[in-house]
N, C-alpha and C positions, 0 to 999 in steps of 0.2 A: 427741355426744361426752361421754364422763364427765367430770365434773370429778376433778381429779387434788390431792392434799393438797398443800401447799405444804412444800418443806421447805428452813429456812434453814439458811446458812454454820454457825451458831454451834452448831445443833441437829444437822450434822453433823458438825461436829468433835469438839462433844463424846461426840455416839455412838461415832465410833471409838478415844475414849479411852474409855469404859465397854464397847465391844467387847475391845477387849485387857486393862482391868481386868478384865471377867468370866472373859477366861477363860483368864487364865494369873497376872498382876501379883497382884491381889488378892488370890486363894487362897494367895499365896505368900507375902505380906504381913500377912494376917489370922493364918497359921499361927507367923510369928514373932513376929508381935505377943501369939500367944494365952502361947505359950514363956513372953514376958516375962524373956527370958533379957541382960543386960550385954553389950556388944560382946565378943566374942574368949570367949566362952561358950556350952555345950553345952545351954545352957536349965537348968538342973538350977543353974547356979549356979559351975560345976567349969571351970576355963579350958580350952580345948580346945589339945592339944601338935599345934598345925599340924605342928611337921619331925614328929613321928611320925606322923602322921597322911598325909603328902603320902610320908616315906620306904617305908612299907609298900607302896608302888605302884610300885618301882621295874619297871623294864624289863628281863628277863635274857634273851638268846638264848643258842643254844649251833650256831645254822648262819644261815645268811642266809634271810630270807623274799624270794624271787624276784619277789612283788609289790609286797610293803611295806613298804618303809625306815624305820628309824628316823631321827630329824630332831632335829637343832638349829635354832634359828632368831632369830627377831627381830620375829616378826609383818609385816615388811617384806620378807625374804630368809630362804629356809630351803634346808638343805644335807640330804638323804637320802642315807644311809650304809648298807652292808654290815654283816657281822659283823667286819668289821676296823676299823670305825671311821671309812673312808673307802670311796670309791666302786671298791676294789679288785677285786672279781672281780663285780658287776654295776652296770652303767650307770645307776645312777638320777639324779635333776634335782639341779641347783641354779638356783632360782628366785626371781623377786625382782618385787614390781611394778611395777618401772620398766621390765625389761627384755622386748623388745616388737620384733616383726619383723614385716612385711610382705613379700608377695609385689609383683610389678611386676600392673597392671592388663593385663587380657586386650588384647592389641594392639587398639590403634583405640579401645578402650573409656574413655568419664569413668564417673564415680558417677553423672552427672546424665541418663546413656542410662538408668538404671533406673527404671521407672514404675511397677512395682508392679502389681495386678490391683485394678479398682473392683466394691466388693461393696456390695448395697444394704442400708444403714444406717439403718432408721428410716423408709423413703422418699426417702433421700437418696441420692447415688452417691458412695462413700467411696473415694478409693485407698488400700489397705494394703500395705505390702511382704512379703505373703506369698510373692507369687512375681511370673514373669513370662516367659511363654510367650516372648516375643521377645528375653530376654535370658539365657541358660539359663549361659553361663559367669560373667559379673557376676553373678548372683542368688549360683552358688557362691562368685566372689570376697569379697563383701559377709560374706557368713554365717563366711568360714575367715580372714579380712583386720581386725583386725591376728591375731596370735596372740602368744602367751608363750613367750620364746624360754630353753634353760637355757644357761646361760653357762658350762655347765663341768663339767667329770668329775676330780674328785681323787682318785688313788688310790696304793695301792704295788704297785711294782714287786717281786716278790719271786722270787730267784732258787734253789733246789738246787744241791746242790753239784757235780753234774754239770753248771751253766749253765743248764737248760732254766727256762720260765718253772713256778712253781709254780703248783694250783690250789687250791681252797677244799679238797680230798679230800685233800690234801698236810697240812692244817692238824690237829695235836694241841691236845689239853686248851684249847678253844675257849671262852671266855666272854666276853660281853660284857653292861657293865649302863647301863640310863640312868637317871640320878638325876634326878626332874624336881625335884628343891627347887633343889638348881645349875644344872640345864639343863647339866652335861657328863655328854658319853658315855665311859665309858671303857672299853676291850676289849684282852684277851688273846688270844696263842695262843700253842704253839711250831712250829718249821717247823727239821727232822732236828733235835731236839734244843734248837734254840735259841730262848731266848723272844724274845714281843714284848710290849712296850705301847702302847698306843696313848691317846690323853685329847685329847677333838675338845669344842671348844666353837665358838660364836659370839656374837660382841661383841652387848651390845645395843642399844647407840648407833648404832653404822654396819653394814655391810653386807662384817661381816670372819668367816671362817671359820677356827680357826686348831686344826692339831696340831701335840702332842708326840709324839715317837716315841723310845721304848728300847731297842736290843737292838745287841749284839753283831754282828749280821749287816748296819747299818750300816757300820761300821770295814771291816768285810770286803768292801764293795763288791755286798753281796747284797741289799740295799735300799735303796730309792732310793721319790722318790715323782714321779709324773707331773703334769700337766696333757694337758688333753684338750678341743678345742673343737668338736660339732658345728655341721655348719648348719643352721638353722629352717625350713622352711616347712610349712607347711600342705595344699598342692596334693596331692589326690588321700591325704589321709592321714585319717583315723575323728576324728570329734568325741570321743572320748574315748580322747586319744592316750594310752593307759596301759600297764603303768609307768614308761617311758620316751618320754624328748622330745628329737626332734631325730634328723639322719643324718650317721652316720660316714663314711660310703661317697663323698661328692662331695665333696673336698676342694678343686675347681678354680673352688668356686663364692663362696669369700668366702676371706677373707686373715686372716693373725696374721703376726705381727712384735715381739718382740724387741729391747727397746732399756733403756737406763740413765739415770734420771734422780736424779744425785747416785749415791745411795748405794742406788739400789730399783732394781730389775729391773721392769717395768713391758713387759708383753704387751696388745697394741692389738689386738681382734679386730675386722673389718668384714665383716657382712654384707648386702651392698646396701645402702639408708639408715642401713640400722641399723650403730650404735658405739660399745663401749664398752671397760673396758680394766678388768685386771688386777694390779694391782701388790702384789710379792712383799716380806716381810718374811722373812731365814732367820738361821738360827743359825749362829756364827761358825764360818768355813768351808767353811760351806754353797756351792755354785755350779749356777744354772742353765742348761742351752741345750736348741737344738731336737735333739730325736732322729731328724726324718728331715725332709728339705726337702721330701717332698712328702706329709708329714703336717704336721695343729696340733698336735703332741704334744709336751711342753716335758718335761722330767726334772732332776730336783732331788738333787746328791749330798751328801753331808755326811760329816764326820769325828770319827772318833770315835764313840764308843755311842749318842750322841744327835743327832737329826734335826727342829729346830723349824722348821712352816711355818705363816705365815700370810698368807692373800690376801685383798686388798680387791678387790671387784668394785663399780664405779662407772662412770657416763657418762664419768668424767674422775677419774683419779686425783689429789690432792691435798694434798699433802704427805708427812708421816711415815706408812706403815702399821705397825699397834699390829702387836707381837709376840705368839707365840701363848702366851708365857703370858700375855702382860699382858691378850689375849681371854679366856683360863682364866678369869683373875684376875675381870675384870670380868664375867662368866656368874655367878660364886658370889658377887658382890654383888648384882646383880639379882631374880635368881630369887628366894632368899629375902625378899627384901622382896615382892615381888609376893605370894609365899605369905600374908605374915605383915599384908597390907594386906586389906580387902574380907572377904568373908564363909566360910565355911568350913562344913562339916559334915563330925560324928565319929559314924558310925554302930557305934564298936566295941562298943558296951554293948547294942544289938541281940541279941536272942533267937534270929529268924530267920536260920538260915544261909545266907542268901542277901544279906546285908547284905554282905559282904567285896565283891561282885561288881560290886552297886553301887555300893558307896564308890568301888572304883578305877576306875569309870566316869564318878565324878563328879569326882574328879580328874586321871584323866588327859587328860577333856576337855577341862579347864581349861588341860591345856597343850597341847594339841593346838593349840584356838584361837587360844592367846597366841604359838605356833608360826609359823602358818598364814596367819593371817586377823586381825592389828593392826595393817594398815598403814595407809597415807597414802589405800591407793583399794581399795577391796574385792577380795577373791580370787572367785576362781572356785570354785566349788560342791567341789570336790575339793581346794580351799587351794593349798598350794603344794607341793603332793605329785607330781600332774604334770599334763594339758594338757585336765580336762576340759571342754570346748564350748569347746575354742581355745584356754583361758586364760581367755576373757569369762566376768564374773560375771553374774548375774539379778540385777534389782533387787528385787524380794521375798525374794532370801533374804540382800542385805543386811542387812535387816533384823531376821530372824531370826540368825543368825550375831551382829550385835554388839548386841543385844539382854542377852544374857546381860550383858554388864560392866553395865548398871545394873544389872539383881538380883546379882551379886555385887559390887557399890561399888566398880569399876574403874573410875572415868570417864577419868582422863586415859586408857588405852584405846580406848574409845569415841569422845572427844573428837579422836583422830588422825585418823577417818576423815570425822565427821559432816557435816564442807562438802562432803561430795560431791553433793550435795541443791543448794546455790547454784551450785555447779562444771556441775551439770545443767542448770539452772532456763532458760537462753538456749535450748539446744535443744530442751527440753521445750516451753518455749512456742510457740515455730516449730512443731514437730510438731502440737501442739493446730490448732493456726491452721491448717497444710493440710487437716487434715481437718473442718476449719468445726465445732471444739469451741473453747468459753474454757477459760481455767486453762492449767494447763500438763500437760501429757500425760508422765510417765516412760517412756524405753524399761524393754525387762524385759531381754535378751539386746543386753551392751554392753560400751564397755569406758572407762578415762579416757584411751588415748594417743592423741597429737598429734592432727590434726584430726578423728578418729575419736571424740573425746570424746561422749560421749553419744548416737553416730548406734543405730540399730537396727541389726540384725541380721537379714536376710528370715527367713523361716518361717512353717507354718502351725502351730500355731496361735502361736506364736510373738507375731508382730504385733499379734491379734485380741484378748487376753488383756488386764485393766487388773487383775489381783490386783495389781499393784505399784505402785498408786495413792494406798496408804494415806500420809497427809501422815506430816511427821518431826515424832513428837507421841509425848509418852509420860503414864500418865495423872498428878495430880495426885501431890505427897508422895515422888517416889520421886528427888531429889536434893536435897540440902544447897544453899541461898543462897548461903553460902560456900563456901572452896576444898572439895575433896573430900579427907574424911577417911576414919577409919576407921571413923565410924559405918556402920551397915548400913541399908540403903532401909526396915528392920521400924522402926529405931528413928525414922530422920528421919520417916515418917507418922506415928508415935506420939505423936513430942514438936514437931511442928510440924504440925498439924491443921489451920491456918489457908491454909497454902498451898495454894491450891485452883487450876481453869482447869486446861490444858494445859502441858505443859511442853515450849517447842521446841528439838528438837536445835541447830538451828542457827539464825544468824542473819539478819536479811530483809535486802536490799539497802538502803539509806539511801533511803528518802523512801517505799517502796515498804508493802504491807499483809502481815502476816505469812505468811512463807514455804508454811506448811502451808496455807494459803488456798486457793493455787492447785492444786495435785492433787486439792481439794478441790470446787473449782468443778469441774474437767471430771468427776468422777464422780457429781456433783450434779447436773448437766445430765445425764448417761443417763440418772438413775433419774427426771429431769421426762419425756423424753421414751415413754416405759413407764407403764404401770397398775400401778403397784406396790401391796403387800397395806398393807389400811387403818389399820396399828396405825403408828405413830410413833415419833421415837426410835430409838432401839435398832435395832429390828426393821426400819427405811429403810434402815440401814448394812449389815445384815444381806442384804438385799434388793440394794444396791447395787454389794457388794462380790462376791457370790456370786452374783449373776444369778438367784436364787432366786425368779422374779416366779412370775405365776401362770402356770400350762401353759395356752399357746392364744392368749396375750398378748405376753409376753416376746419378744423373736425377738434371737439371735444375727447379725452381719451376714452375708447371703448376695449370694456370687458373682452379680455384674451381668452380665447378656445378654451 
């Protein structure tokens, strides 16, 4: 038998921090360092005008895109809108990471009848939950269970003066723009002659959606704005439920209800386990009820030219909900500081016409994300747009996803989600231990709700797959000791060099060895049990993390007899 190199904890942790410095941090690090450019500077020395900079990117439509909505959000909860500003003539999400449904288990069926198929591992007999011949409706339960439920369709009601409903083809001199320094959308049209406004924001604190609405055709009884609840499930529906989530059509299958607490109208949806509830903020005069008892559909009228709503969607509504300016109000404090924190690039002084293209790729990203995917527990690969793989995120592209807030000096961002890594670490380690690894093992396809927290998800290769194994380690220099400022990651390496080691996202359990240890250990044990290539360092991680051993050697686990 060859002998095999030894490779220690410390040699590979720090490979995978000189992995990620090589080949993204670094170069992005040494480039602003070369700048030498002051915080909140173009490198040249010239302050850079973030609002012009973020304003030239605004968002105009002049019809609805059928696939893809424009979004307010919160990083926690986001609301995709139409050309009107709300979910008026196409069905798209509002979603949020709390909210979260299950189907009931296949009759007769626990979790614990699922066993998984044993494939040989090294010469060992591994059960993986890639599949399972004898259990073919749990295996689908497992994979579609929980999923992401949308809580809601907001929209107007808008009527012709003949009665009938109008549609988008109804709609004159149409605009709509989103301002990502505000984060509000605000959208026109007229409808036979008469205008509308519309100015949709949401809170960044809570999990509040809120519009204003102008036009004449309120007073007149011509508009009105809705609520709309489908049911969730999953059964028999595409891992990539897009662009819409949820079914209108079985209304017999979960309940809404309509009640007053104080001074808030407050709608209680149930579907099976799942509960949560809506409570309504409206403008004076405003009054809502159900539009038909054997629909969820709630409708909102108001008086006079003006129509403000705003909804709070929560497990449990709780007190006072902020009115929809007072959401306006607070979107146009937030935004701008977000803009005006962290790091920035002004590509206008560019030669290349192809700069423009970039730029607003590079900003609109920025709010895509901060939309999408800053919450409390990671979004799914498609954010909170709509249901792709369930809802459930992969734990590798966790990482990639909130990565970006430390190169652009966003940490509290960052910092919202980062315990998801100890929030895992109990199940990770159980999973290592069944299949006779130390460390703790991450799922990759998961989710955090209730006892589902951190289980897998079958599939092949699915289960087989350890790219998600990288610990929560980022390389040396690229955070401030203190609070997070507005220095940028170029300058804290530059003017703090001494900072050296890993730097871990999160923190270890008390009494325990650091957190990144363990994902550490069970990827460190594969590459002992492999003839992996003789160079060291670097090149072990290399080797570890990408299966890259030598052809003839290496072996992927194969299905047992």
């Amino acid at each position: 038998m060859t002998d095999q190199p030894h490779v220690s904890r410390r040699t590979f942790v720090g490979g995978v921090a000189a992995l990620t410095s090589a080949t993204l941090m670094s170069r992005v690090l040494q480039a602003e360092s070369a700048a030498a450019a002051e915080p909140g500077t173009d490198g040249t020395g010239t302050r850079i005008d973030r609002h012009a900079l973020v304003s030239r990117h605004r968002v105009v439509r002049h019809s609805s895109d059928l696939d893809l909505p424009v979004q307010v959000g919160n990083g926690r909860f986001a609301f995709g809108a139409d050309v009107t500003g709300l979910q008026t003539f196409v069905p798209f999400n509002t979603l949020s990471d709390w909210g979260w449904h299950a189907d009931a288990l296949p009759a007769g069926k626990e979790i614990a009848d699922y066993r998984g198929t044993v494939w040989d591992t090294y010469g060992r007999d591994v059960s993986y939950w890639t599949d399972d011949d004898n259990e073919p409706e749990l295996h689908n339960w497992l994979r579609e269970n929980p999923h992401r439920a949308n809580l809601g369709r907001i929209g107007m009601r808008l009527l012709k003066a003949d009665g009938t409903e109008a549609a988008e083809s109804d709609l004159t001199d149409t605009v709509q723009e989103l301002d990502p320094w505000t984060g509000v959308l605000r959208s026109a049209f007229r409808l036979e002659g008469h205008r509308v406004t519309v100015e949709t924001g949401c809170h960044p604190g809570q999990d509040v959606m809120g519009v204003r609405i102008e036009s004449a055709l309120v007073r007149l009884g011509r508009l009105s704005v809705f609520l709309d609840f489908p049911y969730a499930t999953a059964a028999g529906r595409n891992k990539f439920e897009a662009p819409y989530v949820g079914l209108w059509d079985r209304p017999e299958l979960h309940t809404t209800v309509l009640r007053r607490r104080g001074r808030t109208p407050v709608v209680t949806h149930t579907m099976d386990t799942t509960r949560y509830e809506v409570g309504l903020a409206l403008s004076p005069g405003a009054r809502v009820s159900r539009s038909d008892p054997g629909r969820h559909r709630y409708e909102v009228m108001g008086e006079g030219d003006q129509l403000d709503v705003a909804a709070l969607f929560a497990p449990e509504v709780r007190g006072a909900v902020p009115r929809a300016g007072e959401v306006v109000r607070q979107s146009e404090t937030w935004w701008p500081r977000f803009w005006r924190t962290g790091g920035a690039v002004d590509l206008s002084a560019s030669e290349d016409p192809r700069w423009r293209e970039l730029e607003r790729r590079i900003v609109l990203s920025q709010y895509h994300l901060a939309v999408n995917d800053a919450g409390n527990d990671p979004a799914q690969e498609s954010g909170l747009v709509n249901n792709g793989w369930y809802g459930k995120f992969h734990m590798e592209m966790y990482w990639w996803h909130a990565f970006q807030y430390a190169l652009w000096n966003r940490w509290p961002l960052l910092d919202r989600g980062t315990d998801i890594y100890e929030r895992f670490l109990p199940t990770a380690r159980r999973l290592a231990t069944s299949q006779g690894f130390r460390g703790a093992r991450w799922p990759k396809m998961t989710t955090t709700y209730g006892d589902a927290i951190g289980r897998e998800s079958p599939g092949t290769p699915t289960c087989l797959l350890i790219w998600q194994q990288a610990p929560p380690s980022l390389p040396r220099g690229t955070r401030p000791s203190g609070p997070p400022g507005t220095q940028h990651p170029a300058q804290v390496a530059r003017s703090r060099p001494r900072e050296c080691g890993v730097h871990r996202l999160v923190r270890s359990p008390r009494g325990e060895r650091p957190l990144c240890h363990r994902p550490a250990d069970h990827v460190l044990q594969r590459t002992q049990l492999t003839r992996p290539d003789p160079e060291p360092g670097l090149r072990t991680v290399l080797l570890a993390l990408r299966s890259a051993h030598r052809p003839g050697v290496a072996r992927a686990p194969r299905r047992g007899a």
